[in-house]
NUMI-809728 format. One line per field, with one value per atom (N, C-alpha, C): residue number from 1; atom name; x, y negated, z. Coordinates in nm, 3 decimals. Last residue first. Example, Ala and Ser with C-alpha at 12.3 -4.5 7.8 and 13.67 -1.06 7.14 Angstrom:
nr	[2,2,2,1,1,1]
atom	[N,CA,C,N,CA,C]
c1	[1.285,1.367,1.290,1.319,1.230,1.320]
c2	[0.225,0.106,-0.003,0.569,0.450,0.330]
c3	[0.708,0.714,0.787,0.780,0.780,0.780]
//
This chain:
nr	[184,184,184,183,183,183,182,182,182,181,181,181,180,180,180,179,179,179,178,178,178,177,177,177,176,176,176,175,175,175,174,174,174,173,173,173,172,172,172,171,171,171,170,170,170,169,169,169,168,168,168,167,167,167,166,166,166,165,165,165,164,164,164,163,163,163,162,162,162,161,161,161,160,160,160,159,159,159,158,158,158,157,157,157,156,156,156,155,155,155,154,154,154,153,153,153,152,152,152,151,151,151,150,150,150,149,149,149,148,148,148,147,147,147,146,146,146,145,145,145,144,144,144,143,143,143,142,142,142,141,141,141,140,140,140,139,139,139,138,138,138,137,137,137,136,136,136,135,135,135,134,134,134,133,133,133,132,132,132,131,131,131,130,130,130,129,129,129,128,128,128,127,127,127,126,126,126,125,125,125,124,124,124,123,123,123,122,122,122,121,121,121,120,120,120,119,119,119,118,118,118,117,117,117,116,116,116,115,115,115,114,114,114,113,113,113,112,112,112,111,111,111,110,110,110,109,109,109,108,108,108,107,107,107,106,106,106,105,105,105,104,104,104,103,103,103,102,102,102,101,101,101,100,100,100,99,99,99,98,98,98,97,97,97,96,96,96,95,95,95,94,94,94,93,93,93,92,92,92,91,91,91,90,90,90,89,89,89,88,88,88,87,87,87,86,86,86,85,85,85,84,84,84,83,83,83,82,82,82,81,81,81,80,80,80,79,79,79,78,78,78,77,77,77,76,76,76,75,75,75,74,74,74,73,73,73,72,72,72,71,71,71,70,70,70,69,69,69,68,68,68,67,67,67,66,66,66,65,65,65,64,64,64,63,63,63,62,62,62,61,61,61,60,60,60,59,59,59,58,58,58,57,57,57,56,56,56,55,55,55,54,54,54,53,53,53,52,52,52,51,51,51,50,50,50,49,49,49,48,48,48,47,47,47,46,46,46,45,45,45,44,44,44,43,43,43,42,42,42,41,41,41,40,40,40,39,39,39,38,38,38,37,37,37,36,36,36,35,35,35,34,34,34,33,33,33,32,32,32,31,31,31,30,30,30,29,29,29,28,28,28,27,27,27,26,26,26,25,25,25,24,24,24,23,23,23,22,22,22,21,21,21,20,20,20,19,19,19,18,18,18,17,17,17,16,16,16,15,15,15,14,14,14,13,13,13,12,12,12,11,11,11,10,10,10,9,9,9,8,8,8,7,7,7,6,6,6,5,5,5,4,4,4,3,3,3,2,2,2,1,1,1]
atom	[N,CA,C,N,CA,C,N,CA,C,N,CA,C,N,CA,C,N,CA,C,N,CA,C,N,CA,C,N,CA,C,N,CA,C,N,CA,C,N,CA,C,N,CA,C,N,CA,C,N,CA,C,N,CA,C,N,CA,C,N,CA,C,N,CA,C,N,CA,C,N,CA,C,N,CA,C,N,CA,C,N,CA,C,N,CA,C,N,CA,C,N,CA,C,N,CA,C,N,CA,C,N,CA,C,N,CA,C,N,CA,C,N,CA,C,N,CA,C,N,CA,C,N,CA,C,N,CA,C,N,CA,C,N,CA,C,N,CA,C,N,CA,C,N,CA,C,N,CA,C,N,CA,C,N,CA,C,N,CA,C,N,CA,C,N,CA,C,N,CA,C,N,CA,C,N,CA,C,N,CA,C,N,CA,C,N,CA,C,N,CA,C,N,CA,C,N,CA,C,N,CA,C,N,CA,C,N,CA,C,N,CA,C,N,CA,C,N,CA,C,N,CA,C,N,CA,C,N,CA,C,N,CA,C,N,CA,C,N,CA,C,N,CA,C,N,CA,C,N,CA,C,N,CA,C,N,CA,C,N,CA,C,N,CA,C,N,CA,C,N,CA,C,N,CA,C,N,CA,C,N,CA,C,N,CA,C,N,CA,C,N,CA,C,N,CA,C,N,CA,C,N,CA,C,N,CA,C,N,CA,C,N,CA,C,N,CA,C,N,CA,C,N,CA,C,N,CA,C,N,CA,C,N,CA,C,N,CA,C,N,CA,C,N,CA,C,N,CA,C,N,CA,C,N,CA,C,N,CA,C,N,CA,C,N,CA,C,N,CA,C,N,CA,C,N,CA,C,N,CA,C,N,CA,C,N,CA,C,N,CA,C,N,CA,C,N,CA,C,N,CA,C,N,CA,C,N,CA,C,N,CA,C,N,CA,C,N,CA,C,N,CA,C,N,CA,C,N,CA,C,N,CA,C,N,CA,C,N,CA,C,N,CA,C,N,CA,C,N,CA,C,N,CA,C,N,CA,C,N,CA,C,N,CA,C,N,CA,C,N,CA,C,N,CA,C,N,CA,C,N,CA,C,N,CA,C,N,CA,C,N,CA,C,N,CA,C,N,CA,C,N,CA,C,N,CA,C,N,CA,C,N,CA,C,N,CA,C,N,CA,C,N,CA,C,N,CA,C,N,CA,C,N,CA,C,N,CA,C,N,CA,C,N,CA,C,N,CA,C,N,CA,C,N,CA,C,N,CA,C,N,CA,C,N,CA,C,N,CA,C,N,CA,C,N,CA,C,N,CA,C,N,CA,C,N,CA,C,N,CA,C,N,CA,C,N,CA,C,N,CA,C,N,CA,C,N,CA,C,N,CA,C,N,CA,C,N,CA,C,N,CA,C,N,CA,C,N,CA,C,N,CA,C,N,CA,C,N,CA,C,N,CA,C]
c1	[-21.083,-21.140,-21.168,-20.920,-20.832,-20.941,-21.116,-21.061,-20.995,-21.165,-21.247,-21.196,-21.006,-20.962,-21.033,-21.182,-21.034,-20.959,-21.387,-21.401,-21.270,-21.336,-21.288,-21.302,-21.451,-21.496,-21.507,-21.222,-21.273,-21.391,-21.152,-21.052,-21.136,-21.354,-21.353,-21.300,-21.223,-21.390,-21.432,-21.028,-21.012,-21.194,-21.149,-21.036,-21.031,-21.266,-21.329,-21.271,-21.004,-21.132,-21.235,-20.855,-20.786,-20.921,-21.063,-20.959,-20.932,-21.019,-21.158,-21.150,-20.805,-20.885,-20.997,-20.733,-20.660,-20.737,-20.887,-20.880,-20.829,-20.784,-20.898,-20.941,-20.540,-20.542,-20.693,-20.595,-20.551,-20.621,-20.262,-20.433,-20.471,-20.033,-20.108,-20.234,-19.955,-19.991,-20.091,-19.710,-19.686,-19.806,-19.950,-19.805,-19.757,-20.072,-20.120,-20.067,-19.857,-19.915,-20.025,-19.768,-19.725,-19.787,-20.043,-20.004,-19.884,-20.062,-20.147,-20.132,-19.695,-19.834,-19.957,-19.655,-19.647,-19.746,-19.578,-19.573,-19.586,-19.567,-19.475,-19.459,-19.780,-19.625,-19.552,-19.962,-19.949,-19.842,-19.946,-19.971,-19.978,-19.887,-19.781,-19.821,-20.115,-19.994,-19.881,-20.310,-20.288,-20.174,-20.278,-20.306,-20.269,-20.268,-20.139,-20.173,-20.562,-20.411,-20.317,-20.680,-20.711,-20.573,-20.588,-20.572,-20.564,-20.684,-20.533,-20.516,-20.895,-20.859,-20.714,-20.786,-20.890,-20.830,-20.668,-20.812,-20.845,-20.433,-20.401,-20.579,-20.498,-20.480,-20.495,-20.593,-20.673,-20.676,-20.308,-20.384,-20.517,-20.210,-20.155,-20.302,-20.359,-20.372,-20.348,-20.298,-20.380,-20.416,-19.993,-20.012,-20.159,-20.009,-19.972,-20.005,-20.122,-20.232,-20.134,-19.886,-20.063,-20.116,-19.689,-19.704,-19.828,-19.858,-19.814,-19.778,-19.855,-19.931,-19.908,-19.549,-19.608,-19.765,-19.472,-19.384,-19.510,-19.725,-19.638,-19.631,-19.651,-19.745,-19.654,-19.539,-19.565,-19.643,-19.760,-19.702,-19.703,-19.540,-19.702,-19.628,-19.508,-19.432,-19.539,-19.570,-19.551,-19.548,-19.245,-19.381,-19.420,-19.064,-19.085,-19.243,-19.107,-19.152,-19.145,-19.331,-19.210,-19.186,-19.461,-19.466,-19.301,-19.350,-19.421,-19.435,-19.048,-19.177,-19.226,-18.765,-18.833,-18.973,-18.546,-18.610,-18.689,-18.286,-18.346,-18.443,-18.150,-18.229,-18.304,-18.079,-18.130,-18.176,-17.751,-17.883,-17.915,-17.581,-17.579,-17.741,-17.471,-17.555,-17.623,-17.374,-17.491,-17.583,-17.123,-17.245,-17.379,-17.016,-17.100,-17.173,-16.965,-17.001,-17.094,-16.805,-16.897,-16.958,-16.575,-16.631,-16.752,-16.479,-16.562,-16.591,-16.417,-16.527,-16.586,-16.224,-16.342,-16.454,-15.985,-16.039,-16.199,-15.989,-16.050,-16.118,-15.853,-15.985,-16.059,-15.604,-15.696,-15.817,-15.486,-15.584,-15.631,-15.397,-15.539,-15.599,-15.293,-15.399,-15.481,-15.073,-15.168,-15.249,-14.981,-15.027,-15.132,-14.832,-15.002,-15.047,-14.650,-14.575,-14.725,-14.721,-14.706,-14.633,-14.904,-14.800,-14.789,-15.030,-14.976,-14.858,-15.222,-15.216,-15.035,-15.250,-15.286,-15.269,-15.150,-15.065,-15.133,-15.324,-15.194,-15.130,-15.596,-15.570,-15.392,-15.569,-15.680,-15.608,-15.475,-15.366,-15.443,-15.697,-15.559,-15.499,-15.873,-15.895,-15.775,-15.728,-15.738,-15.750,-15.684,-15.620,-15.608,-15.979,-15.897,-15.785,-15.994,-16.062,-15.997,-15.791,-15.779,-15.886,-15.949,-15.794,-15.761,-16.152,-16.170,-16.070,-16.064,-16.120,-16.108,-15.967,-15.883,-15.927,-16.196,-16.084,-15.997,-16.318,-16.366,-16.258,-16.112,-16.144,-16.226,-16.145,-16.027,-16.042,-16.431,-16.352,-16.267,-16.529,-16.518,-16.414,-16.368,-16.393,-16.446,-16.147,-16.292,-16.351,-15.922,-16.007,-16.120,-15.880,-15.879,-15.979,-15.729,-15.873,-15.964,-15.535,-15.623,-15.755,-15.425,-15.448,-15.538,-15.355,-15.427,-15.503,-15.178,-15.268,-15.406,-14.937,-15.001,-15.138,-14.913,-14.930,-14.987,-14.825,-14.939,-15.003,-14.589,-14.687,-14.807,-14.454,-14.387,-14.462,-14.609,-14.519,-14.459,-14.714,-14.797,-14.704,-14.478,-14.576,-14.636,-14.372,-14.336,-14.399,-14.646,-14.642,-14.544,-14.636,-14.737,-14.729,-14.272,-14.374,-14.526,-14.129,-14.097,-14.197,-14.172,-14.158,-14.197,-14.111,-14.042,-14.071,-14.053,-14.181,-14.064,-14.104,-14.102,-14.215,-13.987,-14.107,-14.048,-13.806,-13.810,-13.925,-13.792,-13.868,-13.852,-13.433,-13.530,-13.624,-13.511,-13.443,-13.560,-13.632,-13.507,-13.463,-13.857,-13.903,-13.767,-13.750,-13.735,-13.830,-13.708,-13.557,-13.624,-13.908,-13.827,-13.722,-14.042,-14.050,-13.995,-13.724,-13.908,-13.901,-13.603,-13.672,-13.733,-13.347,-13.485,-13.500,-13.108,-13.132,-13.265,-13.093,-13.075,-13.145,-12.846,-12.916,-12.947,-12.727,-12.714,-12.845]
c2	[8.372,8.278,8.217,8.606,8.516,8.406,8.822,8.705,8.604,8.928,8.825,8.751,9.064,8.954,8.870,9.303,9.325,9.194,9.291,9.286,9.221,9.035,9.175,9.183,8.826,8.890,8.999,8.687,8.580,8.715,8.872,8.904,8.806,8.818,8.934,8.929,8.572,8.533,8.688,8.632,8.536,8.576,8.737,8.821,8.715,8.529,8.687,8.710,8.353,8.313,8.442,8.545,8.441,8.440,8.505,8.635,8.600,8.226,8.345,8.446,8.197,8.097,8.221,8.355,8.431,8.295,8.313,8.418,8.468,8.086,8.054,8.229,8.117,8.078,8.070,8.444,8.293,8.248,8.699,8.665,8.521,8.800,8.806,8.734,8.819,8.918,8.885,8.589,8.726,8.870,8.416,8.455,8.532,8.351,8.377,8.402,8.252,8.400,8.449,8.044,8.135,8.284,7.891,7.924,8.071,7.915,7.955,8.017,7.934,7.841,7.967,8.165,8.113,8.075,8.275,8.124,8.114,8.559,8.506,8.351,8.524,8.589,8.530,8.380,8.376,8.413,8.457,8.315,8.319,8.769,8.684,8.537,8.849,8.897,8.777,8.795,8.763,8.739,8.942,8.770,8.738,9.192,9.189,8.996,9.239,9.251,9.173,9.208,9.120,9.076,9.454,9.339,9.208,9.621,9.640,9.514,9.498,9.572,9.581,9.530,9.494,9.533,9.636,9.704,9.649,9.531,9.626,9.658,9.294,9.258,9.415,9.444,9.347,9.371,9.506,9.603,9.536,9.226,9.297,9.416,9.172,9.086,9.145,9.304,9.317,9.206,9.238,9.351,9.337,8.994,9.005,9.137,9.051,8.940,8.965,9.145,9.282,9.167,8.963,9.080,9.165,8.766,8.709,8.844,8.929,8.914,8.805,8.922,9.056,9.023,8.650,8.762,8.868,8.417,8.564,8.651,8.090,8.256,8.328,7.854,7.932,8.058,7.479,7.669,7.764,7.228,7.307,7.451,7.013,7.182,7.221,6.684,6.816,6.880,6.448,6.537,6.642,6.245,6.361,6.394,5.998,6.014,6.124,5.922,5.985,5.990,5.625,5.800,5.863,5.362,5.421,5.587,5.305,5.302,5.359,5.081,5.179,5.162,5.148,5.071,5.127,5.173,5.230,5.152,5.014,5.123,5.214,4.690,4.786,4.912,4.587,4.617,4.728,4.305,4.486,4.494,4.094,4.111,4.218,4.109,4.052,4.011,4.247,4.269,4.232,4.033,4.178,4.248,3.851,3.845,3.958,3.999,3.931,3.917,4.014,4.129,4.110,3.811,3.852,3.984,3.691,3.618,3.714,3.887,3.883,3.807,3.831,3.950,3.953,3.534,3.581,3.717,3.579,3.544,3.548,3.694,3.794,3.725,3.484,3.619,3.695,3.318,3.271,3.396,3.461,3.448,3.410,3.476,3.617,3.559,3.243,3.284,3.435,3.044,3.057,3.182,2.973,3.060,3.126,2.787,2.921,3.058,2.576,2.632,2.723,2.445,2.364,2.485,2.597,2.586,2.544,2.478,2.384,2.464,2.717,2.563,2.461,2.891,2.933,2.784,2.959,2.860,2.793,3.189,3.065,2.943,3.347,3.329,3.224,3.378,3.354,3.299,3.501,3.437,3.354,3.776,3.727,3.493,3.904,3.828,3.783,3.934,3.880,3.782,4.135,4.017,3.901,4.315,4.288,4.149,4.374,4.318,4.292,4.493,4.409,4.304,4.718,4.647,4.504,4.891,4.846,4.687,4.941,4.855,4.807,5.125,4.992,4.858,5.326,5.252,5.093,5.429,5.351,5.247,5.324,5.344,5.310,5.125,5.311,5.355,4.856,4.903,5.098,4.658,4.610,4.716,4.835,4.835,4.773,4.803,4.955,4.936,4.553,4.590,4.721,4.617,4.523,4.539,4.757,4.830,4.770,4.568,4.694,4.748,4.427,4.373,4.453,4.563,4.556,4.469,4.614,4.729,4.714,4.366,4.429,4.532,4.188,4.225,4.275,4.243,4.223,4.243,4.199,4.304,4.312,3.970,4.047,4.192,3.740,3.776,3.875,3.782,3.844,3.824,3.689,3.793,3.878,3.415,3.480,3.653,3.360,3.314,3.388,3.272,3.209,3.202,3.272,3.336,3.235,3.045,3.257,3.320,2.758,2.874,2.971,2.447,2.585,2.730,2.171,2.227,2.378,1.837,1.995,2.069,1.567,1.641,1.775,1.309,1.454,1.486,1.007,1.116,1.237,0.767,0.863,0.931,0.682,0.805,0.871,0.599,0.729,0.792,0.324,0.413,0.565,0.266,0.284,0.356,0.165,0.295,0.326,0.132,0.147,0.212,0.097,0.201,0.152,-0.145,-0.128,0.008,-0.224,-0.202,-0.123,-0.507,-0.355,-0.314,-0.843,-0.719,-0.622,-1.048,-0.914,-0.857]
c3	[-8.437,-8.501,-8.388,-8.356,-8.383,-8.437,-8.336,-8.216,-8.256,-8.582,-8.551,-8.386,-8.728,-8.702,-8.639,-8.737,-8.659,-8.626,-8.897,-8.750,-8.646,-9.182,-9.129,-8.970,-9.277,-9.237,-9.150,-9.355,-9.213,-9.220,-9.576,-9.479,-9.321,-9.763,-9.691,-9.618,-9.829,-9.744,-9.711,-9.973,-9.783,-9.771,-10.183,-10.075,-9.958,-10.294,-10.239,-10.150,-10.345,-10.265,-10.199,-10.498,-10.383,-10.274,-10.779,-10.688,-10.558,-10.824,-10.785,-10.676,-10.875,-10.808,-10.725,-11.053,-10.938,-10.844,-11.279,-11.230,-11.110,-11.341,-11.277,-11.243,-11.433,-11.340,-11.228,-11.623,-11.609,-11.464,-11.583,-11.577,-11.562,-11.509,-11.717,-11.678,-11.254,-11.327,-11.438,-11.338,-11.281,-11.311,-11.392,-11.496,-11.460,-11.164,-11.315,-11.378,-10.995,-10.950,-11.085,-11.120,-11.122,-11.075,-11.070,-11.178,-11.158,-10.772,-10.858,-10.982,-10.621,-10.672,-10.788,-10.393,-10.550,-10.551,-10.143,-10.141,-10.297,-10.077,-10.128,-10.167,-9.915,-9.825,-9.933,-10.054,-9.959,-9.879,-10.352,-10.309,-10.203,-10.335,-10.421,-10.386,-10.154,-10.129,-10.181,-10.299,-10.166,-10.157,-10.520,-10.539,-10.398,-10.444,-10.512,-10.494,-10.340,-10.246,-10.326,-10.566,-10.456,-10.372,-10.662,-10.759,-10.660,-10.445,-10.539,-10.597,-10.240,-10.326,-10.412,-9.868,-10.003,-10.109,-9.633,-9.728,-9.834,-9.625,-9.709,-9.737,-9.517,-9.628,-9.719,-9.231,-9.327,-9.444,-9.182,-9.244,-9.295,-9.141,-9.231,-9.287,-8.916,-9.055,-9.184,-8.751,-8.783,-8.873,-8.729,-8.769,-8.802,-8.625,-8.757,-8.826,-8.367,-8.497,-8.619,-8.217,-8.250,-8.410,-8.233,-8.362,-8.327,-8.103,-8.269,-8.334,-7.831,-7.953,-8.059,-7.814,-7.838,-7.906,-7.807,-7.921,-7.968,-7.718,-7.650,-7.812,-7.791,-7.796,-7.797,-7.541,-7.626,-7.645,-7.493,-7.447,-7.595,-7.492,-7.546,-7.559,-7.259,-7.321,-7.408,-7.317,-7.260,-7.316,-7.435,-7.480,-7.385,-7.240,-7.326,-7.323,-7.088,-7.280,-7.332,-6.834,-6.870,-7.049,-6.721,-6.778,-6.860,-6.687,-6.586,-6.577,-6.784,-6.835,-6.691,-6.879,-6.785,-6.805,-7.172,-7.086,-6.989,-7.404,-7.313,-7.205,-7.574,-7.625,-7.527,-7.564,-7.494,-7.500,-7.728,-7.765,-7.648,-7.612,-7.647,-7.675,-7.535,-7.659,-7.676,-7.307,-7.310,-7.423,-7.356,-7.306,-7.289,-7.508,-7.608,-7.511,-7.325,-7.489,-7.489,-7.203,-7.096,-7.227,-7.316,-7.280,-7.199,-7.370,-7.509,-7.427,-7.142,-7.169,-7.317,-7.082,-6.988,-7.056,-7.279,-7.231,-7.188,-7.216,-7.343,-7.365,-6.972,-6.966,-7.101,-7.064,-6.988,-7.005,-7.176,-7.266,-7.228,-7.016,-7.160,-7.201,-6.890,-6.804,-6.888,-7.081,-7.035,-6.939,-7.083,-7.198,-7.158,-6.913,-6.865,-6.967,-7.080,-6.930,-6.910,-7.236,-7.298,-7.153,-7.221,-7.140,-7.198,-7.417,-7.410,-7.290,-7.722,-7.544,-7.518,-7.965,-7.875,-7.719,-8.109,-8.121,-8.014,-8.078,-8.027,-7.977,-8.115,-8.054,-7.965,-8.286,-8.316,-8.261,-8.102,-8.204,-8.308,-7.937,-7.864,-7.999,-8.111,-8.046,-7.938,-8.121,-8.263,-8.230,-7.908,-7.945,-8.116,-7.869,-7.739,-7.837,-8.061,-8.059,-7.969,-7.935,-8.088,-8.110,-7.708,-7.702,-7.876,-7.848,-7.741,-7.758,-7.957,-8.054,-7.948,-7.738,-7.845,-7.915,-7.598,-7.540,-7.637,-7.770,-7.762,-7.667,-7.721,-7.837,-7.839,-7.461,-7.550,-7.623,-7.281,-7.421,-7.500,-7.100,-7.067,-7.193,-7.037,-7.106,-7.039,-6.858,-6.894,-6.929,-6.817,-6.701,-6.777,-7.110,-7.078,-6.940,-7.090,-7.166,-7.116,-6.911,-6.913,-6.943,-7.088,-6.994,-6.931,-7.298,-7.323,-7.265,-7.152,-7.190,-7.244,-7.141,-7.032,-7.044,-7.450,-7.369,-7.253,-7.509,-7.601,-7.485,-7.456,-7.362,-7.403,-7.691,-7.540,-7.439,-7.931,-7.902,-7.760,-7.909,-7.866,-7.851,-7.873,-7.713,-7.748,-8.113,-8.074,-7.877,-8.235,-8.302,-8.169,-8.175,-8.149,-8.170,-8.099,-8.167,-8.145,-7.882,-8.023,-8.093,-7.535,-7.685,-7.817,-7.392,-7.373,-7.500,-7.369,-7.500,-7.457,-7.201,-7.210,-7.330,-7.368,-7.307,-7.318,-7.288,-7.312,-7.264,-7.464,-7.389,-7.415,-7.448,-7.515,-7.366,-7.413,-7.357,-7.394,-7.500,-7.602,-7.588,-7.393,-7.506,-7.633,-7.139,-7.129,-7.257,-7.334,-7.242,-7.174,-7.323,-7.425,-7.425,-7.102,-7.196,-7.289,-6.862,-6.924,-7.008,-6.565,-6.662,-6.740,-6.512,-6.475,-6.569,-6.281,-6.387,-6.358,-6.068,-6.131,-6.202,-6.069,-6.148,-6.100,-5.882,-5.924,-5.970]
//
């Protein structure tokens, strides 16, 4: 008597069944998109960057769709894809902050008191008003009013080397005037 033996021939004619819950890549991410999200969501402070995460996650998953062999295992492939590209970019991130011994803000440089910036303006002002009419008006238009040279030569008819002149008297009276002499 005979019994009958196995070999290989005889079990490569009996079908292999493998397990797939889902059909295809597209419909695992619709099925489990959301708890996978949330996933991300714990890696992440930011929606958003959680988004992008799980969008890499599973860009990286759908790379390697045809070679993972369990498809039951499929969210543990992508949680750890989760972790390893979130382990990634941390350790790329750029440092913009580092520790120093001194602090980096600037110190306060103190301000001038409202009240004297207006006694020094005012006594600037009347300064300006002693000198002369013509003097005043050059002051006045290249200094409060900010006009270049030229223009202040075209405003009042006179050439430029006229209001050079002009300009220069009038300051070297005004570093004269008593009234400004603290401010030097």
């Amino acid at each position: 008597m005979t019994t009958p033996v196995c070999t290989s021939a005889s079990r490569a004619a009996a079908p292999v069944v493998s397990y797939a819950p889902y059909s295809s890549f597209s419909s695992y991410v619709r099925a489990r998109g959301p708890v996978l999200l949330r996933t991300a969501r714990s890696l992440t402070a930011n929606p958003s960057d959680a988004e992008d995460l799980l969008q890499t996650a599973l860009a990286k998953t759908y790379v390697a769709w045809e070679r993972i062999e369990d498809h039951r295992a499929l969210d543990g492939y992508v949680r750890r894809a989760l972790v390893n590209t979130r382990t990634s970019q941390w350790r790329k991130r750029k440092v913009d902050e580092f520790a120093c011994d001194e602090l980096p803000e600037p110190e306060s440089v103190p301000t001038a008191d409202p009240a004297e910036q207006q006694v020094l303006h005012d006594a600037m002002w009347r300064a300006v008003m002693k000198l002369p009419d013509r003097q005043r008006a050059m002051v006045v238009l290249r200094y409060y009013e900010d006009l270049s040279e030229a223009q202040t030569a075209e405003v009042l008819g006179v050439s430029v080397g006229t209001v050079k002149s002009a300009v220069s008297r009038a300051l070297g009276k005004l570093r004269e005037d008593p009234e400004l002499s603290p401010v030097r």
